[in-house]
OpenMM code with the backbone's topology and positions (N, CA, C; nanometers):
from openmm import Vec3, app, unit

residues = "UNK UNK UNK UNK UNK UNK UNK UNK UNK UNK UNK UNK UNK UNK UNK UNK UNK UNK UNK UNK UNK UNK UNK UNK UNK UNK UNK UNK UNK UNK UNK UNK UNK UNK UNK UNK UNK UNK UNK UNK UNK UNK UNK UNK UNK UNK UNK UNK UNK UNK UNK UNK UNK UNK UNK".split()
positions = [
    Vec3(-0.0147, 0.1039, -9.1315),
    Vec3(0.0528, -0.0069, -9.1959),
    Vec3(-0.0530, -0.1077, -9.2431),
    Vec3(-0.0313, -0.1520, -9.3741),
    Vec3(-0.1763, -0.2243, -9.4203),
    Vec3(-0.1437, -0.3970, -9.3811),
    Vec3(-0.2573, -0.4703, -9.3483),
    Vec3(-0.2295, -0.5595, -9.3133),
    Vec3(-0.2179, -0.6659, -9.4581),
    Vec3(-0.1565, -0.7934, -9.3945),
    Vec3(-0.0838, -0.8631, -9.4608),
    Vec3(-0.1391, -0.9505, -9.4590),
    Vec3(-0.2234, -1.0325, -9.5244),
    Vec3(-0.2892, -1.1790, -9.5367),
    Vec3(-0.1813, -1.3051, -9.5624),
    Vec3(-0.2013, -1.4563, -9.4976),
    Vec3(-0.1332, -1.5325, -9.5383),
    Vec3(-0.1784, -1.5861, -9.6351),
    Vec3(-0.1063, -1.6696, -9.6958),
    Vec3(-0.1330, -1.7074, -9.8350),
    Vec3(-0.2600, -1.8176, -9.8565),
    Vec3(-0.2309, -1.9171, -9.7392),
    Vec3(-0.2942, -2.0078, -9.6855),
    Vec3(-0.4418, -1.8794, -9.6399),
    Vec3(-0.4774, -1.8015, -9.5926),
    Vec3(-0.5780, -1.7064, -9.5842),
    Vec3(-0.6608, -1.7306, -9.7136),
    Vec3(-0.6078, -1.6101, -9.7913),
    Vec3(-0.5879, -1.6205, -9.9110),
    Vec3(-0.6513, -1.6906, -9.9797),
    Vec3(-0.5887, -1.8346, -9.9649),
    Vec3(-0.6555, -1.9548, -10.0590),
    Vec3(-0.7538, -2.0160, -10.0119),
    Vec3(-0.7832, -2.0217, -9.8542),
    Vec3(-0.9165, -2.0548, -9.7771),
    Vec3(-1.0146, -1.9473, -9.8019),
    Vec3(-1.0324, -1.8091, -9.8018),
    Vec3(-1.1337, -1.7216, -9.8615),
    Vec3(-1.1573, -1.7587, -10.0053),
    Vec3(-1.0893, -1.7934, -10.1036),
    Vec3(-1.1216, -1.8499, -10.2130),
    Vec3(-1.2028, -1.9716, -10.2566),
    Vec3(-1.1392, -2.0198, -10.1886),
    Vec3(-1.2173, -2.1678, -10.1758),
    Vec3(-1.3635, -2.1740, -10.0980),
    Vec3(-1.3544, -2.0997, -10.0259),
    Vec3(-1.4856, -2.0661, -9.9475),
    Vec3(-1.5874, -2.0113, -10.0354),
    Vec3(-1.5422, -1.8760, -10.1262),
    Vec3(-1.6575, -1.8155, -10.2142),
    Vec3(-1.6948, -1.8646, -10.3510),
    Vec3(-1.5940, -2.0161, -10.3471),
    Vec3(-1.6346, -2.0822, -10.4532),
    Vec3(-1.7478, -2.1748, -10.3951),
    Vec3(-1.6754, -2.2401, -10.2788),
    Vec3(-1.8250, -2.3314, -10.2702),
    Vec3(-1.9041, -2.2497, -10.2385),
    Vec3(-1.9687, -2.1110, -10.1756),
    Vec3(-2.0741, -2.0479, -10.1613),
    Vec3(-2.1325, -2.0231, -10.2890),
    Vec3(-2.0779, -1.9840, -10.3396),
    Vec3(-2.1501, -1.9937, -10.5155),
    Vec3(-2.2268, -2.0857, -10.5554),
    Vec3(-2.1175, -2.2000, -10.5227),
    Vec3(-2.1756, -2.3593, -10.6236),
    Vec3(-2.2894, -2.3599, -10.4888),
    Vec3(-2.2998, -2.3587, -10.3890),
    Vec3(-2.3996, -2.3773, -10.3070),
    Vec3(-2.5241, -2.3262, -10.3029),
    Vec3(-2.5255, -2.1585, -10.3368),
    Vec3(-2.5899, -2.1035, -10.4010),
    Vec3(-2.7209, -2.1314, -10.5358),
    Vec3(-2.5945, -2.1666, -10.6179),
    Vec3(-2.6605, -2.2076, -10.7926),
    Vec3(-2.7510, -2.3145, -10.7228),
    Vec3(-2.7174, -2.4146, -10.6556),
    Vec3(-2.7750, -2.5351, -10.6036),
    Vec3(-2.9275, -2.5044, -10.5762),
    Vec3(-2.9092, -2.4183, -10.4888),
    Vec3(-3.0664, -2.3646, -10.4095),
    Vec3(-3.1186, -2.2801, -10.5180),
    Vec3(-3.0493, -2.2083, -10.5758),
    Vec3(-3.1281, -2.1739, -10.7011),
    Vec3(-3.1966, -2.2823, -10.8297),
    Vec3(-3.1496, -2.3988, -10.8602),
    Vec3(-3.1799, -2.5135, -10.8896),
    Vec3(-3.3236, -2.5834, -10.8604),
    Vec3(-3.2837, -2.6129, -10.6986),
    Vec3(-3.3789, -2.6852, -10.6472),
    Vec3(-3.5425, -2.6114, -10.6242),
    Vec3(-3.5157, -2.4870, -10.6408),
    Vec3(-3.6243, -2.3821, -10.6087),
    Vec3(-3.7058, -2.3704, -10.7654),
    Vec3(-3.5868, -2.3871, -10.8859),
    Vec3(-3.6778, -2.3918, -10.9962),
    Vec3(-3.7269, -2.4934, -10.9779),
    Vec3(-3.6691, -2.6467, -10.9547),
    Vec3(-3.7690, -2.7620, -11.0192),
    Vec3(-3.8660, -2.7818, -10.9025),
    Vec3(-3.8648, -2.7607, -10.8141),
    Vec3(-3.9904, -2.7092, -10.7032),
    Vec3(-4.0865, -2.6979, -10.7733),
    Vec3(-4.0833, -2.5124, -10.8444),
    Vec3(-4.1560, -2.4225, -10.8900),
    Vec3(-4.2503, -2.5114, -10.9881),
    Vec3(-4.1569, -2.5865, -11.1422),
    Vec3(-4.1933, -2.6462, -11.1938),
    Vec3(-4.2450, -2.7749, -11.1239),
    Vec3(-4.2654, -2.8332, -11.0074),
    Vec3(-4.3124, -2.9570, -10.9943),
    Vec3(-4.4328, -2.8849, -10.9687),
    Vec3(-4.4334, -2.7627, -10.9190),
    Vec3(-4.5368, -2.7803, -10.8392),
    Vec3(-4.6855, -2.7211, -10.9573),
    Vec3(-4.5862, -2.6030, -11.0717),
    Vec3(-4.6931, -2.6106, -11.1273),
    Vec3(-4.7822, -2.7339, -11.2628),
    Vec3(-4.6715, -2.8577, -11.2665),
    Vec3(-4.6837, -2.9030, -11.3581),
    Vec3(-4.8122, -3.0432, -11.2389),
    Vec3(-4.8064, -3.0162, -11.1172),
    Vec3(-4.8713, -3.1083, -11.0285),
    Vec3(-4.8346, -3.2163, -11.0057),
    Vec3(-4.7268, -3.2896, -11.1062),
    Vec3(-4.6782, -3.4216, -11.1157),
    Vec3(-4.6169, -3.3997, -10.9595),
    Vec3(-4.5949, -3.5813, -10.9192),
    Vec3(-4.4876, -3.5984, -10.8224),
    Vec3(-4.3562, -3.6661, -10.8854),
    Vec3(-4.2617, -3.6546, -10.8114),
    Vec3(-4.1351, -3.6689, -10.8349),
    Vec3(-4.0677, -3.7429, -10.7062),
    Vec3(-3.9953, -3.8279, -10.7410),
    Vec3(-3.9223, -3.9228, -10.6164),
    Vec3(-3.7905, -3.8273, -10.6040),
    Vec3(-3.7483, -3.8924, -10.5067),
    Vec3(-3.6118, -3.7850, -10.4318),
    Vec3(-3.4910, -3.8313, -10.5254),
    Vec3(-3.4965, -3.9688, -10.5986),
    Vec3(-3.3790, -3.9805, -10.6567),
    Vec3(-3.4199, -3.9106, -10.7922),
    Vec3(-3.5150, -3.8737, -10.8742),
    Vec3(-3.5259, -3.8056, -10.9446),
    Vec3(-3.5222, -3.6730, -10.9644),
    Vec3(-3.5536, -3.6339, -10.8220),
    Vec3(-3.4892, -3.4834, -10.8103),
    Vec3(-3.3189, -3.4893, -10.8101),
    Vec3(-3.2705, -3.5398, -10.7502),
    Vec3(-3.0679, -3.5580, -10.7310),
    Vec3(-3.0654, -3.5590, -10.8566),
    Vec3(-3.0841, -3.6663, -10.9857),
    Vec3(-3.0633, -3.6731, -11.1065),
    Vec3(-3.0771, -3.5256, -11.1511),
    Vec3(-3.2032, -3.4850, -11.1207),
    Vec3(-3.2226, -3.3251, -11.2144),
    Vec3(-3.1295, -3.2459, -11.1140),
    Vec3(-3.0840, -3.2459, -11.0081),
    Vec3(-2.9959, -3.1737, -10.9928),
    Vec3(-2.8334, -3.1769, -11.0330),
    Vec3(-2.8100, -3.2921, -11.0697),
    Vec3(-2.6938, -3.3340, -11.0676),
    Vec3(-2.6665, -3.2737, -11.2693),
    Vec3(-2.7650, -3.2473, -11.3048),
    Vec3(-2.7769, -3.2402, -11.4902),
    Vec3(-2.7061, -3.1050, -11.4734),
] * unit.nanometer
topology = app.Topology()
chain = topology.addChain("A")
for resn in residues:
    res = topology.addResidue(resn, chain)
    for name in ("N", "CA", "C"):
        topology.addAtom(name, app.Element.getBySymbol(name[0]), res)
């Protein structure tokens, strides 16, 4: 007999692999402008990183 998910299930696994995604892209983000800080040598303040992340 196959099992039966609640709906409320359902919509919490969804919601879950959405923010894992957006959480995801994030660290994928922060790892480019890393990459680029680090080869461009400049420094960068923390609210200027949030800004470039937030773009």
């Amino acid at each position: 007999m196959p099992t039966v998910e609640s709906e409320a299930t359902v919509k919490t696994k969804v919601r879950f692999e959405e923010l894992l995604k957006a959480h995801n892209e994030l660290i994928r983000e922060r790892k480019k402008l890393k990459k680029k800080i680090g080869k461009s040598g400049e420094k960068i303040s923390n609210w200027e990183k949030s800004m470039a992340l937030r773009k």
